[in-house]
Each structure stands twice: as structure tokens, then as C-alpha cells.
TIZALUM-148275 format. One line per field, with one value per residue: x, y, z of N, C-alpha, C in turn. Coordinates in steps of 0.001 Angstrom, whole numbers, m for minus. Example, Ala and Ser with C-alpha at 12.3 -4.5 7.8 and 13.67 -1.06 7.14 Angstrom:
n_east <- 13190,12850
n_north <- m5690,m2250
n_up <- 7800,7080
ca_east <- 12300,13670
ca_north <- m4500,m1060
ca_up <- 7800,7140
c_east <- 13200,12900
c_north <- m3300,30
c_up <- 7800,7870
This chain:
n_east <- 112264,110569,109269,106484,107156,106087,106975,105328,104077,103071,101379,103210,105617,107317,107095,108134,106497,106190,103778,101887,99797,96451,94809,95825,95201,95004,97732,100502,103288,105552,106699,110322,111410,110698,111863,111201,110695,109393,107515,104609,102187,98911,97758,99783,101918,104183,105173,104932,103181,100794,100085,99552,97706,95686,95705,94353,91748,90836,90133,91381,93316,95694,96762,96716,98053,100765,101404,101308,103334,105263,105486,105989,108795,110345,110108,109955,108135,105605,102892,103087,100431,99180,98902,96146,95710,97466,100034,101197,104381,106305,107068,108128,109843,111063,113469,113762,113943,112160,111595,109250,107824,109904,109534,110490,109163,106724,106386,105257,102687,99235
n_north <- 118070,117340,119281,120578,122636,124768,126306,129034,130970,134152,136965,139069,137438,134998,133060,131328,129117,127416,125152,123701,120412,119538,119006,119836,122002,124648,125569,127347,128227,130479,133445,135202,138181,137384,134489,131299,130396,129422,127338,127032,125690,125350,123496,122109,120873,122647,125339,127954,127355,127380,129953,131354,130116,130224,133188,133154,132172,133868,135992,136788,137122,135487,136610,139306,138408,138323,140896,142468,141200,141478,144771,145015,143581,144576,142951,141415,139234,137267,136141,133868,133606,132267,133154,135376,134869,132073,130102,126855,126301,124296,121446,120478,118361,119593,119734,121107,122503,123580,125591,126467,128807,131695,132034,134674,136059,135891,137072,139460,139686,140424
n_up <- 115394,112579,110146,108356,105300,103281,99826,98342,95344,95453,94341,94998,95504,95602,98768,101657,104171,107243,107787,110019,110960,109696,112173,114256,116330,118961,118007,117268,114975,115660,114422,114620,113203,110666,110621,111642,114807,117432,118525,119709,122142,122950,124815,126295,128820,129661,131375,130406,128463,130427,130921,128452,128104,129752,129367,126891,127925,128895,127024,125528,122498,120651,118464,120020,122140,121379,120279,122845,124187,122413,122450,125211,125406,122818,120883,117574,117267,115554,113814,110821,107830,104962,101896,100039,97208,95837,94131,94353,95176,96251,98584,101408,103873,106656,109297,112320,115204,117442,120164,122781,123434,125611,129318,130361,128591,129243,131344,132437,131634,131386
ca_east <- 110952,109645,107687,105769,107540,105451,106972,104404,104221,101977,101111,104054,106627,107805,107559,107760,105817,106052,102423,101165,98534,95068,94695,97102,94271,95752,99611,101185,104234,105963,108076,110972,112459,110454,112257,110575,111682,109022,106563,103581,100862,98169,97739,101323,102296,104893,104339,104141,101873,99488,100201,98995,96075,94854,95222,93356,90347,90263,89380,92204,93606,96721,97832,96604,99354,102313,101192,101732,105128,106176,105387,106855,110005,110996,110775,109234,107578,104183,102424,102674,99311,99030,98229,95020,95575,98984,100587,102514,105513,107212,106734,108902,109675,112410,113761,113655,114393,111367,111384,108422,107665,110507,109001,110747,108414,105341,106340,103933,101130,97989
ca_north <- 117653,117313,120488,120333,123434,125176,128266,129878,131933,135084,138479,139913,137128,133689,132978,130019,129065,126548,124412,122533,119958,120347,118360,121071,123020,125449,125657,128023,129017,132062,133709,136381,138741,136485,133162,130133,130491,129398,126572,127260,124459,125645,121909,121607,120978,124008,126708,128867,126571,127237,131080,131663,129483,131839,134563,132797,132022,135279,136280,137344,136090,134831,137955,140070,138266,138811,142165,142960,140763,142649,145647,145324,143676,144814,142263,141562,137939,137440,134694,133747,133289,131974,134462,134381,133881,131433,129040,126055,125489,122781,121070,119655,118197,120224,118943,122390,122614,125136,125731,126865,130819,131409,132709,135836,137000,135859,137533,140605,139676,140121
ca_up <- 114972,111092,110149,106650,104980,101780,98857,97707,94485,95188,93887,96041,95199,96762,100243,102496,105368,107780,108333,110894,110050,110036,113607,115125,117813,120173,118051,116589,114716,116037,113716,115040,112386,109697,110899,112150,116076,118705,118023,120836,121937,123932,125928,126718,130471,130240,132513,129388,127907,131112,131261,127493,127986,130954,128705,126302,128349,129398,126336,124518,121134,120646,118080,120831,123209,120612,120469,123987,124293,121356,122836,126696,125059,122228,119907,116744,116747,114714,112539,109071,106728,103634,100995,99592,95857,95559,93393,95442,94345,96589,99842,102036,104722,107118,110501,113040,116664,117848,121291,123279,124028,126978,130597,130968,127629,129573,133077,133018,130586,132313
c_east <- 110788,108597,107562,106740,106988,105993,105817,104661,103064,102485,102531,105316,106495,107866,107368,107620,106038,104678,102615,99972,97429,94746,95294,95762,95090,97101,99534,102445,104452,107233,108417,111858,111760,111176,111331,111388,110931,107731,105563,102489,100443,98195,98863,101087,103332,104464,104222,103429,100642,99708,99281,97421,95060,94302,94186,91766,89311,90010,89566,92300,94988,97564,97568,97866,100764,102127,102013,103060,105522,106609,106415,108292,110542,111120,109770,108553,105895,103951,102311,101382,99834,98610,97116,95454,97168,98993,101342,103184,106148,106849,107283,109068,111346,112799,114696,113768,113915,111359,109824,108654,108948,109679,108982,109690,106907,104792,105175,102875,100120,96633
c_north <- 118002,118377,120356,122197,123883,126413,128235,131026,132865,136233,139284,139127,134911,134232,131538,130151,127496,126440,123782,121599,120131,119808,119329,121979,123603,125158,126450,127928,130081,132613,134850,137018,137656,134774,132556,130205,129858,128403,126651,126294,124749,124680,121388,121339,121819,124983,127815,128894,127404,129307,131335,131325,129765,133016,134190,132381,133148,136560,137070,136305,136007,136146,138820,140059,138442,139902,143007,142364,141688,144500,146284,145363,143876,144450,142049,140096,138256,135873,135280,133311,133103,133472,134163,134160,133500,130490,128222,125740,124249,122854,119866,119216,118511,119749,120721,121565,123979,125065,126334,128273,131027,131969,133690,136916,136841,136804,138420,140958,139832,140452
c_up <- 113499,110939,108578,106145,103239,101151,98210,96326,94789,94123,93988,96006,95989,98170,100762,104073,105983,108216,109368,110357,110552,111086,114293,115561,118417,119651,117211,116640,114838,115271,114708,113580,110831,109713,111680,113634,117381,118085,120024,120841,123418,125188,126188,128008,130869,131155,131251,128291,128708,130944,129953,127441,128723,130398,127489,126665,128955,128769,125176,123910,121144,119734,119110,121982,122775,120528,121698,124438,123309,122053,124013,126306,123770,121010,119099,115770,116067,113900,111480,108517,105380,102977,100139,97613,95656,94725,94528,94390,94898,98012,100198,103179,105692,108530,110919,114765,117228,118877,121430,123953,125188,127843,130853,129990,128148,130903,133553,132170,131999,131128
């Protein structure tokens, strides 16, 4: 799939972020280790589409649920933000292969 890909000049240096566009509701990018690794969409028909979107109605937030995956297993996914004062430098368009969250990281959310 085609993801919009932006570097940024901040305060703190270059970085690049993968966007979604502004129509994108219920998705996130999930980075692991600072890589682009897990593209998430609330209204999927995955089963860990519907699992997140439980936890979301129930009144958690979405960093709240990488939190606690992070936590049980180990690992160190998170979202990227923009920074607030940047320069763009370039924007492209990159062709990625994000999978969706796997199951075994959803098993004992509650």
C-alpha cells in the first residue's frame, strides 16, 4: 500500500514520519523500535480490529492500549507526532507492507 511519507527539520534534528490523510478516523501507525511496523484501523473486520475497538468504547485510548501491550510483552511499539515547530523538507510517496496489530499482542488486554 502507498503511505504519504514526510522529513521534517525540527529543533532536535530531521525526522520522518509516515501520514495518513486527513479522512483516516480510527487508524493508526504503530511504530516498533522507531520503524513503521503495524498500520491499525479501528472499522476493520479483523478480529483485532474488533478487540481494540472494545477497548476503545470502553473508554480507553489507544496510547493507553500500547501501553499495556508494551508492558505484558515486552515490546516497544508507540506513535509518531509531528513536532510542533518544523520545517518540511520532502514528501513522498513510499510503497510499505503494514500489517495489522497480531492477536497474540491483544490476548489479555482487558
Amino acid at each position: 500500500m502507498l503511505y504519504r511519507q514526510t522529513t521534517y527539520r525540527s529543533l532536535t534534528g530531521s525526522r520522518s514520519l509516515i501520514e495518513l490523510s486527513d479522512f483516516a478516523y480510527g487508524e493508526w501507525i504503530v511504530y516498533e523500535n522507531n520503524v513503521p511496523k503495524y498500520h491499525v484501523q479501528c472499522f476493520d473486520e479483523k478480529e483485532s480490529s474488533s478487540v481494540i475497538k472494545a477497548l476503545l468504547t470502553n473508554g480507553k485510548t489507544f496510547e493507553n492500549i500500547l501501553d499495556c501491550i508494551n508492558k505484558q510483552n515486552g515490546t516497544r511499539l508507540s506513535l509518531k507526532k509531528r513536532p510542533i515547530i518544523l520545517i518540511v523538507k520532502r514528501t513522498e510517496l513510499i510503497e510499505l507492507d503494514l500489517k495489522p496489530l497480531p492477536n497474540h499482542l491483544l490476548k489479555e488486554l482487558k
